[in-house]
N, C-alpha and C positions, 0 to 999 in steps of 0.2 A: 738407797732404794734399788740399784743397781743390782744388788746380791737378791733381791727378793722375786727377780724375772720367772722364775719359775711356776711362784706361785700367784705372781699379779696378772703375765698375762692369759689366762683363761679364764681369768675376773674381767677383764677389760676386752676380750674378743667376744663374752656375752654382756656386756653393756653393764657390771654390775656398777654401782658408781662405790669408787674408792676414794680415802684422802690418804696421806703420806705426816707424817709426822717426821720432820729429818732433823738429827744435832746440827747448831750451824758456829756451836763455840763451847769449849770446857774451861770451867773457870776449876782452876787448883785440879782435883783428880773425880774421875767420873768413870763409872766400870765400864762404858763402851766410849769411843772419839768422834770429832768429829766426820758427819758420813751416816753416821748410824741412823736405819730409818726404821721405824715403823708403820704399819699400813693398817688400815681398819675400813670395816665394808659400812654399809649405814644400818646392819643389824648386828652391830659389832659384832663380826668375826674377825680376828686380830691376827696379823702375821710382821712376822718380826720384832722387834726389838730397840729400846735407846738408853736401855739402863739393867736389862738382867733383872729385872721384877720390883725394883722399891719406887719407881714414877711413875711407870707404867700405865696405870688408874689413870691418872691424870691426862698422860699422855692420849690416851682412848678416849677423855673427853671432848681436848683441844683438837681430835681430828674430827669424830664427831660434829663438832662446831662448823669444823670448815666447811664440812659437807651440807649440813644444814643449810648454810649462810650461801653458800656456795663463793666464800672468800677467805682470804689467807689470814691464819693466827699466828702472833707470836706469844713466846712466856720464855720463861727462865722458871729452872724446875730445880729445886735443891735450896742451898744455903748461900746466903747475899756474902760480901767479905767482912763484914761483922759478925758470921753465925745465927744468924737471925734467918729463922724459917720464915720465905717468900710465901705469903698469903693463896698464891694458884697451885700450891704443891708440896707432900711431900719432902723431908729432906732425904737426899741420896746418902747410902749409909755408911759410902770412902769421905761425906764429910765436905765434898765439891758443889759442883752446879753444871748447869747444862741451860744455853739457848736453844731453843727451838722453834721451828717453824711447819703449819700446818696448812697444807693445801690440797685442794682437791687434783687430782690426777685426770687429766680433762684433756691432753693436747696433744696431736697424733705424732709429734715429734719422741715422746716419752713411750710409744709402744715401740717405736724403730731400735729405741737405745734400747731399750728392756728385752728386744731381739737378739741385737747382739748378744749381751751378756749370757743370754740363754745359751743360745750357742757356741761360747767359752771367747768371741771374739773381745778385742778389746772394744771399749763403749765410753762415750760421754753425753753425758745428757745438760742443756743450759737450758734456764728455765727464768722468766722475767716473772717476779713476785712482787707485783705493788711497785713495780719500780726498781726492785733493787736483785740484781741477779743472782742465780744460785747455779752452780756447776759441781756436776757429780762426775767423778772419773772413775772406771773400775779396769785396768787391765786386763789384759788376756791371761785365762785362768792357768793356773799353774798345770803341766798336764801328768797322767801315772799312766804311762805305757804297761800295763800287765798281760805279759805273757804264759800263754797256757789259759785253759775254760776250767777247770777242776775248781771243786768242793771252797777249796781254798781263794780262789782268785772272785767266785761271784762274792764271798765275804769281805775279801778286800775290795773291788767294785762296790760295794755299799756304803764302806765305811769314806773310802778314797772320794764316792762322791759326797759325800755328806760335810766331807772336812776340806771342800771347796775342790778339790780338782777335777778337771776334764779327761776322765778316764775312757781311753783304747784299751780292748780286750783283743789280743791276737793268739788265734790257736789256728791249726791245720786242719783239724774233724772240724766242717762245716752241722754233725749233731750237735756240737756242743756251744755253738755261737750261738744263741739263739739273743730272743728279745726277750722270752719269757726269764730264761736263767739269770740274763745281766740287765733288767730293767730302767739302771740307772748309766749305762752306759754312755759316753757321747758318742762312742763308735764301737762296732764291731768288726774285724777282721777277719778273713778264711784266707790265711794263705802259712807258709814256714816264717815262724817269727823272727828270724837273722834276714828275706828276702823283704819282710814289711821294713824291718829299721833300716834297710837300706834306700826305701823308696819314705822314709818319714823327713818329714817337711819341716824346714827352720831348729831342729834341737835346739834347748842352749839350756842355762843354768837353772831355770825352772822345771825340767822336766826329767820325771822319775823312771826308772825302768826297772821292776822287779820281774823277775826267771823264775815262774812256779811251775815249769813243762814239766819237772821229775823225768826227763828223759837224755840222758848225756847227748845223744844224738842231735838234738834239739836245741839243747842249753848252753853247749860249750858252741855251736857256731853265733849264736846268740850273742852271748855274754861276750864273745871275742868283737862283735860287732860293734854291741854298746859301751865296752868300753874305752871303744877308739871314738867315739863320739862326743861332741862336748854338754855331755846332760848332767845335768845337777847331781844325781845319785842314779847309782846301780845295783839292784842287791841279787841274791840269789837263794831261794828256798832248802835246806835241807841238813841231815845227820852230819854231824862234826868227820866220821867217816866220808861222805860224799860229797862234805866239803874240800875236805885231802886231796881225794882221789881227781874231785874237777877239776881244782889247780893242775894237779898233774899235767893233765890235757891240757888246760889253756896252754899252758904250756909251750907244748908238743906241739899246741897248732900256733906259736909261735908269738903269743900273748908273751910281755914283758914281765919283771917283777914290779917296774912301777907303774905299769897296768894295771896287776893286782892287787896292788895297796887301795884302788879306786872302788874294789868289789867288797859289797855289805854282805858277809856269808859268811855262819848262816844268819838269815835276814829276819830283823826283828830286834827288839827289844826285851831283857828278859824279865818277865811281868807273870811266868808262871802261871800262863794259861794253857789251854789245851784243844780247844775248838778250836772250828776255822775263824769264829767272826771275837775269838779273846788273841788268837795269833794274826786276825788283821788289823786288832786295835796296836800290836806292836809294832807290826809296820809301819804302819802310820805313823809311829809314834816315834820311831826312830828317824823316816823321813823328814817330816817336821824338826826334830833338833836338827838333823845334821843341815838342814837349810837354813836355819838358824843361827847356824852355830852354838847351842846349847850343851850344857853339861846332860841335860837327863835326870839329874840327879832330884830327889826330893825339893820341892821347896823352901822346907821348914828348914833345909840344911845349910842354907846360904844365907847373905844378909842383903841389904838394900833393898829397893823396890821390890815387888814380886811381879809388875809387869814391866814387860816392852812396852818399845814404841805400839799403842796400839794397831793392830792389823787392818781395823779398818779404815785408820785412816791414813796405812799406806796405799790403800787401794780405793781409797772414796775422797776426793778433795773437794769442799765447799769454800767458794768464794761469797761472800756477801760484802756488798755495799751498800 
């Protein structure tokens, strides 16, 4: 429910009544883990998610319920371990099952955590259901330092927030900061983006740093900054030419060679697009594997599983007793 602060609390700051539908166990495989919530108003409008579309239905009903009854549901959504479709739902179509439990969102503790979260901080929310407790954790979100305001950087601000991170936009033209350009920003910046990373608080392996200034003056004291820092990744925008040439510099201003093995440039993945918002999906996208650890590669081209550890249930842990 945690991931869903955005758009629960100004449901719950005008009194809409919500219920939460969360996984609380995957039997065999299920397309989302446990953590995974869904929310539904009492005129079903639906936000989020606990299976990518095949329980879903169901899922709407059992939250529904809760809200009606104004008391907590449980089910199991999918297939029993004999393969026999459970009579309240549904089979999920990886061929699994899914606990779940549906309560109404009612308890001023759950707007405090859903604050945080909003806010990128870390959050945990416990919650006593009938007796048996439920605990949601969501870490502090991963963050994408983008530096530079141009054409390019509010496409990657869009995508960057969309695919969970707490993105900083830092440029030096206070025209080009705005709220209107980076709407989805958690912050904006006006100051030279090598003086903000110097005043930026806690780095470490979580957080991104991509150099789209286009301006050497800018980029190389930058880029020498971040990559004496200890952040997850560092990339840098631009022509296989201008990527030569920056090396050059870092250089010169005394950047190492196993400094630059750390720098993503030019930055992206190559996916053969062309706009800003097909060249922020490769950033992303590059960011992502290399936080991974991932190949990139197709998936049809490997063998085993085709998921990880699900994501959400590195960052969303439920306990029930």
């Amino acid at each position: 429910m945690l991931d869903l602060a955005a758009d629960l609390l100004p449901l719950l700051d005008a009194d809409v009544p919500v219920a939460a539908v969360t996984v609380t166990a995957v039997v065999r495989s299920a397309p989302r883990g446990v953590g995974a919530t869904l929310a539904v108003t009492r005129d079903a409008r639906v936000i989020g998610s606990i299976s990518g579309g095949c329980v879903e239905n169901d899922a709407v009903m059992l939250g529904l319920d809760a809200l009606r009854t104004g008391e907590v549901r449980r089910a199991r959504f999918g297939f029993s371990d004999d393969g026999v479709v459970t009579p309240i739902a549904a089979g999920l179509a990886c061929g699994g099952a899914v606990d779940v439990v549906a309560y109404p969102i009612d308890d001023t503790a759950v707007r405090a955590a859903l604050g945080d979260a909003r806010a990128g901080r870390e959050a945990t929310l416990r919650l006593d259901l009938d007796g048996e407790p439920l605990e949601l954790h969501r870490p502090a979100l991963p963050r994408l330092i983008v530096l530079g305001a141009g054409e390019h950087a509010a496409a990657l601000c869009r995508l960057g927030a969309a695919a969970g991170f707490a993105v900083t936009v830092c440029d030096d033209w206070a025209l080009l900061i705005t709220r209107e350009r980076f709407p989805d920003a958690a912050e904006l910046v006006v100051a030279a983006p090598h003086d903000y990373l110097e005043t930026l608080d806690s780095p470490d392996a979580r957080t991104a740093v991509c150099v789209l200034t286009h301006d050497e003056r800018l980029d190389v004291p930058a880029l020498r900054a971040a990559l004496r820092m200890p952040v997850g990744f560092v990339g840098a925008m631009g022509a296989r030419a201008t990527v030569a040439r920056r090396a050059m510099l870092l250089r010169s201003a005394g950047v190492t060679d196993a400094e630059l093995t750390r720098l993503h440039s030019p930055l992206g993945l190559d996916l053969g697009g062309a706009t800003p918002e097909e060249t922020a999906l490769s950033v992303i996208a590059e960011i992502v594997a290399s936080r991974n650890s991932a190949s990139a590669r197709p998936l049809r081209e490997g063998q085993g599983s085709v998921r990880r550890r699900d994501a959400a249930a590195e960052s969303c842990a439920v306990r029930s007793a």
